[in-house]
C-alpha positions as CSV (number, residue, x, y, z in Angstrom):
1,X,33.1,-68.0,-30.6
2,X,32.6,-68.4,-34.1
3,X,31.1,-70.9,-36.2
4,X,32.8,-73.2,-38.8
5,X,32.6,-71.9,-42.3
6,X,31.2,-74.1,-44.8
7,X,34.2,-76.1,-46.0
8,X,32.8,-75.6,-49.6
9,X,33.2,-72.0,-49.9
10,X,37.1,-72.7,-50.9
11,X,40.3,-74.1,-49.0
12,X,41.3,-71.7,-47.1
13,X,37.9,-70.4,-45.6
14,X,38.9,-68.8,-42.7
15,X,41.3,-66.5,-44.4
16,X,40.1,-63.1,-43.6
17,X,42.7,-59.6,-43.7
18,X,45.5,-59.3,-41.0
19,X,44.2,-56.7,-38.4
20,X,45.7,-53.7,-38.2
21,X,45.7,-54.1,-33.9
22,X,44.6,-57.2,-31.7
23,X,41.2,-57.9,-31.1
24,X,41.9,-57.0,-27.2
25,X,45.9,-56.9,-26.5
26,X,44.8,-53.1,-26.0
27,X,46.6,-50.5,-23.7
28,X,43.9,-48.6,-22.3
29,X,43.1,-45.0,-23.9
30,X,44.2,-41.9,-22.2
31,X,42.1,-39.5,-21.4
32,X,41.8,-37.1,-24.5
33,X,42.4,-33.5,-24.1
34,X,40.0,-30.8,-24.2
35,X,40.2,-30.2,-27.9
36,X,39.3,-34.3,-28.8
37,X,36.2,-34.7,-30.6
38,X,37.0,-31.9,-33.2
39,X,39.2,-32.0,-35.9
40,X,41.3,-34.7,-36.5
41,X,39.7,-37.8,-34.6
42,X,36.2,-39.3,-35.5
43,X,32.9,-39.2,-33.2
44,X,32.8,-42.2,-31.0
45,X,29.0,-42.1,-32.0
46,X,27.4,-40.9,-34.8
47,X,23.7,-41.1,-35.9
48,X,22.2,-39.7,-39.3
49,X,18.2,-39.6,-39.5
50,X,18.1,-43.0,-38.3
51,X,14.3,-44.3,-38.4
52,X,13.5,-47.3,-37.1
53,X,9.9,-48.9,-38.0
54,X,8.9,-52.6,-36.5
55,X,5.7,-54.6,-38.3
56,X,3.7,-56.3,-36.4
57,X,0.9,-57.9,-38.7
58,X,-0.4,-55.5,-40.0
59,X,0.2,-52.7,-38.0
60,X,4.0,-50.8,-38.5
61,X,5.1,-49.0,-35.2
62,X,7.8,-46.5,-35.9
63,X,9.9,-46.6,-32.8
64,X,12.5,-43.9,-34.5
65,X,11.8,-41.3,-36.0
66,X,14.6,-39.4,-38.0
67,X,16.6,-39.6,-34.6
68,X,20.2,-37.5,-34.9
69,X,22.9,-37.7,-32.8
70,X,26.6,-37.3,-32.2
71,X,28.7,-38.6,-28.6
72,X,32.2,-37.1,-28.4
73,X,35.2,-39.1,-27.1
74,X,35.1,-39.7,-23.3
75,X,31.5,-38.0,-22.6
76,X,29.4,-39.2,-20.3
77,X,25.3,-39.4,-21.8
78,X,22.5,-40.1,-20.1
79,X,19.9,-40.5,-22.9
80,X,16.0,-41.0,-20.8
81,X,12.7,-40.8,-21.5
82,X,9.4,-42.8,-20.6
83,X,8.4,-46.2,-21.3
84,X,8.0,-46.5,-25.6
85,X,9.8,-43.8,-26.1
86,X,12.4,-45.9,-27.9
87,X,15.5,-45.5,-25.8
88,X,16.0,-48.7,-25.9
89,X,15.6,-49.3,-29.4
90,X,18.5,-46.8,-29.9
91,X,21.0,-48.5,-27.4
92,X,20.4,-51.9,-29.6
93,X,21.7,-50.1,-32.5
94,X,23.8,-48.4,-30.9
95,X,25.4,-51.5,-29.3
96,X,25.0,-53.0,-32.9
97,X,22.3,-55.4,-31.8
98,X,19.7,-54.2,-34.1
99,X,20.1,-52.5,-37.7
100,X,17.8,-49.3,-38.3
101,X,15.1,-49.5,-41.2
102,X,16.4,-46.1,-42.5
103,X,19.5,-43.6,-41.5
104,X,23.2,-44.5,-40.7
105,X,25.2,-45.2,-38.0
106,X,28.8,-44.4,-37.5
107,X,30.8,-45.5,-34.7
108,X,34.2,-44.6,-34.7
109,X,34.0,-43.0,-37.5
110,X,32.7,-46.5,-39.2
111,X,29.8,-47.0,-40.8
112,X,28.0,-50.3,-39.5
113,X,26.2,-50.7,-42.0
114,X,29.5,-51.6,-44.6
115,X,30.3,-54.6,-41.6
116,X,29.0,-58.3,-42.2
117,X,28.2,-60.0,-39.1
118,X,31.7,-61.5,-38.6
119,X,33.1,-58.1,-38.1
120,X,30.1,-56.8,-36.0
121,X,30.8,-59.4,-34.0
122,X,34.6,-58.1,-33.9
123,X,33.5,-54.5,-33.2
124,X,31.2,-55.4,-30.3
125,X,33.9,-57.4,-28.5
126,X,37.0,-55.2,-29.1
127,X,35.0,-51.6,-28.4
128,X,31.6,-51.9,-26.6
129,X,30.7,-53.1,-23.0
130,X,27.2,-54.0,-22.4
131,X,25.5,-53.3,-19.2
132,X,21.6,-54.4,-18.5
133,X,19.0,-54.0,-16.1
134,X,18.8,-57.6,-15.0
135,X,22.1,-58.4,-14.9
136,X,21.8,-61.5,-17.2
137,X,24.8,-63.5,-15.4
138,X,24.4,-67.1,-15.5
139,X,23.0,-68.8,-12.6
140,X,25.0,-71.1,-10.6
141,X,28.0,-69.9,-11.6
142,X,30.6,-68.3,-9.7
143,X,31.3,-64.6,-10.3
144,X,34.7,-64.8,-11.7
145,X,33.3,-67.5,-14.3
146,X,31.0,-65.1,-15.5
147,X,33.3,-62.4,-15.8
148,X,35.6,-64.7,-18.4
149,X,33.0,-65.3,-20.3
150,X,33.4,-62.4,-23.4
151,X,37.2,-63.9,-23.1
152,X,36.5,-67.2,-23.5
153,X,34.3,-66.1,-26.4
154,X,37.2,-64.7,-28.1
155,X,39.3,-67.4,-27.8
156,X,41.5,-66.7,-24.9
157,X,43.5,-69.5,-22.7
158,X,42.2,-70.5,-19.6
159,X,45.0,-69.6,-17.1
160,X,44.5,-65.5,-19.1
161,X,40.9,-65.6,-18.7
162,X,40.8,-66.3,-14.9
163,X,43.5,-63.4,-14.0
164,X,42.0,-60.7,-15.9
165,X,38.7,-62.1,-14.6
166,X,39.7,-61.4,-11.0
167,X,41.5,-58.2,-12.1
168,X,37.9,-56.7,-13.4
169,X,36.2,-57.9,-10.3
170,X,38.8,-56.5,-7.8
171,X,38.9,-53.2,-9.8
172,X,35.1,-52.9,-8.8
173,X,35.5,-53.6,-5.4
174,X,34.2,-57.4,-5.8
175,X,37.7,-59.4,-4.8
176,X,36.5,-60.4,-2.1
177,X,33.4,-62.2,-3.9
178,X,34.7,-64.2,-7.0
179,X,34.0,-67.3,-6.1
180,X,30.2,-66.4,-4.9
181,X,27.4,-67.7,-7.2
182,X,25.0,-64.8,-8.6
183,X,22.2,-66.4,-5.5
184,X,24.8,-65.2,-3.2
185,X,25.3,-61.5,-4.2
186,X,23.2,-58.9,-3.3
187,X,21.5,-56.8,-6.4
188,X,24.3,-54.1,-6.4
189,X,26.9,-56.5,-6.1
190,X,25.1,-58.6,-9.3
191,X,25.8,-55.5,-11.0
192,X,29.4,-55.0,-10.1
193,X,30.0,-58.1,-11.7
194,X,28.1,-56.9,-14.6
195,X,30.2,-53.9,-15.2
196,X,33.6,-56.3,-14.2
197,X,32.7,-58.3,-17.5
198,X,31.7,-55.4,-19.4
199,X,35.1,-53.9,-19.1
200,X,36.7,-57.5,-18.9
201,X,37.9,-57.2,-22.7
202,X,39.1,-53.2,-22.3
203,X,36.4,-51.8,-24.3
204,X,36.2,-47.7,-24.8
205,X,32.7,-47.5,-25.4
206,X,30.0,-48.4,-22.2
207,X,26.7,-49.1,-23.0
208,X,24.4,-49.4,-19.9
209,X,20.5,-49.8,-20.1
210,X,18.8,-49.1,-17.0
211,X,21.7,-50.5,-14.9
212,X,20.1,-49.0,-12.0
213,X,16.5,-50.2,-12.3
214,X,16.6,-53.2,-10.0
215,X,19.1,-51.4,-7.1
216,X,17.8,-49.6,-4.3
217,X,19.1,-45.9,-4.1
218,X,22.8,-47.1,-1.7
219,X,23.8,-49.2,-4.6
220,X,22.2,-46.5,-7.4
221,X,25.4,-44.6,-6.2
222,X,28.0,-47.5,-5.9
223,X,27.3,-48.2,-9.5
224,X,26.8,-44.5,-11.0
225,X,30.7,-43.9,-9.1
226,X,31.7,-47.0,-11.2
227,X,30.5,-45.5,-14.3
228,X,31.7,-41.7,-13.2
229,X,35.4,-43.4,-12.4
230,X,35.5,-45.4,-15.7
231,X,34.3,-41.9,-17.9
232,X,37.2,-40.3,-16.1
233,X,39.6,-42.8,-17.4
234,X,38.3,-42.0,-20.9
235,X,36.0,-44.3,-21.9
236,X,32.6,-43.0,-23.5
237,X,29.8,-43.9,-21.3
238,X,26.0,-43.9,-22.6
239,X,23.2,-44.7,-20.3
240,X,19.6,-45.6,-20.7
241,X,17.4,-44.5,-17.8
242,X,14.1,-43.5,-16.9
243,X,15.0,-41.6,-13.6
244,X,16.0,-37.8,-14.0
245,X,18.1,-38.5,-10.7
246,X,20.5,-40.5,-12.3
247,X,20.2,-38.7,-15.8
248,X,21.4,-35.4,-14.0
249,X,24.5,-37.9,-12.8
250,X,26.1,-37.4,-16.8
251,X,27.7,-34.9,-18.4
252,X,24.7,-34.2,-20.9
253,X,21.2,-35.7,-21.2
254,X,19.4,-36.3,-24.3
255,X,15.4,-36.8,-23.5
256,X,13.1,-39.1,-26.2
257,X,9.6,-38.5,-26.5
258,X,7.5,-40.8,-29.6
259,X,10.9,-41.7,-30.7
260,X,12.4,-37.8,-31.2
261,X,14.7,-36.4,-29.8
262,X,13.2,-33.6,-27.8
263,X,15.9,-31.6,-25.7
264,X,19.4,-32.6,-25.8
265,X,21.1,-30.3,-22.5
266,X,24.8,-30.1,-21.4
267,X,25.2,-30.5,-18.5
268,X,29.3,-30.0,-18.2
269,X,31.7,-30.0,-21.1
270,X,32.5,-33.7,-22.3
271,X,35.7,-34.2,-21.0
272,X,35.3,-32.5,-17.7
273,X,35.2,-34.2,-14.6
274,X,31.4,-36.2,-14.3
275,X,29.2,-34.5,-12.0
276,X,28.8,-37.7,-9.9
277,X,32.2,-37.7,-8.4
278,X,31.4,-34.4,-6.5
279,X,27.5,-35.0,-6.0
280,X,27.0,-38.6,-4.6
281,X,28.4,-39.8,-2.3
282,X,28.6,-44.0,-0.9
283,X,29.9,-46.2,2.1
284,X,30.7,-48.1,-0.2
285,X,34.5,-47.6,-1.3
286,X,35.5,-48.2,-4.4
287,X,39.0,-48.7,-5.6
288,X,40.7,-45.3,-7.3
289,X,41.5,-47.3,-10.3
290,X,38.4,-49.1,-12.5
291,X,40.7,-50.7,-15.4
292,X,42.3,-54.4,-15.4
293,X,45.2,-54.5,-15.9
294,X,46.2,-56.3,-19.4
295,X,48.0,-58.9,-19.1
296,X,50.2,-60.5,-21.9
């Protein structure tokens, strides 16, 4: 939710340019055919020689270092490396959370850096889902309330909120625990609701940083199949770990070391199948399809 303009800037303050498409009244993309990612469509992610330098007192601490990097349209990434390598530092700009000191960012096919922080905001409600190692739902509040919460940021009625709330929890398997406060969910269930309110507004780009650091290896798989069933619907998944086990999961992994990029593998062509679908395996079912439905 935004705040109020200063009334002096004119008197119409909020006027801003119609939008070419709704901020999340969004049919789901379709799975893009081999040839996506070429000519003709833009990179969901692209990054020029971005450096990124932090100063602390007198000491500057380059946690990027002329870092280069392009994500097709519906690939799966598992970008690892060891603690200070600066993964994380490249999933906050890459989640538009952080700016870099030098380089460019294109998501889209939009620079980021053109953007003031009303449309930033825009951008990372209507295309990116965050998903983070602890979770970060609010305490003493129910599971479905947590899930409406990007909706409610973006202005949505009450009555939508709640029914595409349920719909992103039942989609991961979590109807039968949205009225449960976050003290009554197990860790891998915390994180189902995690990824229900990531993809609560419909996003196409998933951003998960260590999302499988606090599970224990049952619910490492539940939430790996999540992310394997929501790349094969066509979203673009990117995920921070430390653990080669669930990097080998993607399609490709890109290993930091210092803040370079050191080897950047394929692991299976970007708009094949994920690997995890055929290699783990859970008790756990999960339903076949991972997108809410959008309601009007």
């Amino acid at each position: 939710m935004r705040a109020p303009r200063n009334p002096d800037q004119g008197a119409r303050p909020r006027l801003r340019p119609a939008r070419e498409r709704p901020l999340l009244e969004r049919a789901p993309s379709p799975r893009p055919p081999a040839s996506a990612g070429g000519r003709g469509r833009p990179l969901a992610i692209q990054v020029r020689e971005v450096v990124k330098t932090y100063e602390l007192g007198q000491i500057r601490v380059r946690a990027l270092r002329r870092v280069s990097l392009q994500i097709e349209r519906g690939d799966f990434v598992a970008i690892m490396g060891s603690s200070g390598s600066g993964k994380s530092t490249l999933m906050n700009i890459l989640g538009c959370l952080d700016i870099p000191t030098a380089g460019s960012y294109l998501i889209d096919g939009v620079d980021v850096s053109t953007l003031d922080e009303d449309d930033l905001s825009d951008l990372r409600s209507r295309k990116i889902g965050f998903v983070f190692q602890s979770f970060n739902l609010v305490s003493r509040t129910s599971a479905v309330a947590n899930v409406e919460l990007p909706l409610a940021y973006a202005g949505l009625d009450r009555a939508t909120r709640r029914q595409r709330a349920e719909d992103a929890l039942r989609a991961v398997g979590m109807g039968n625990r949205l009225h449960h406060q976050s003290s009554e969910l197990s860790g891998g269930q915390q994180q189902r609701v995690a990824v229900a309110r990531a993809i609560v507004t419909n996003p196409t780009l998933i951003l998960a940083d260590e999302p499988t650091g606090n599970l224990d290896s049952h619910s490492t798989e539940d939430v790996l199949r999540i992310f394997a069933r929501l790349n094969g619907e066509g979203r673009t998944v990117v995920l921070i770990t430390h653990e080669p086990d669930v990097a080998e999961q993607a399609k490709r992994v890109v290993s930091l070391s210092d803040g370079r990029v050191v080897e950047d593998r394929r692991v299976t062509a970007a708009h094949d199948a994920p690997p995890v679908l055929g290699r783990l395996k859970s008790s756990h079912g999960v339903p076949e399809a991972l997108t809410p439905r959008v309601r009007p």
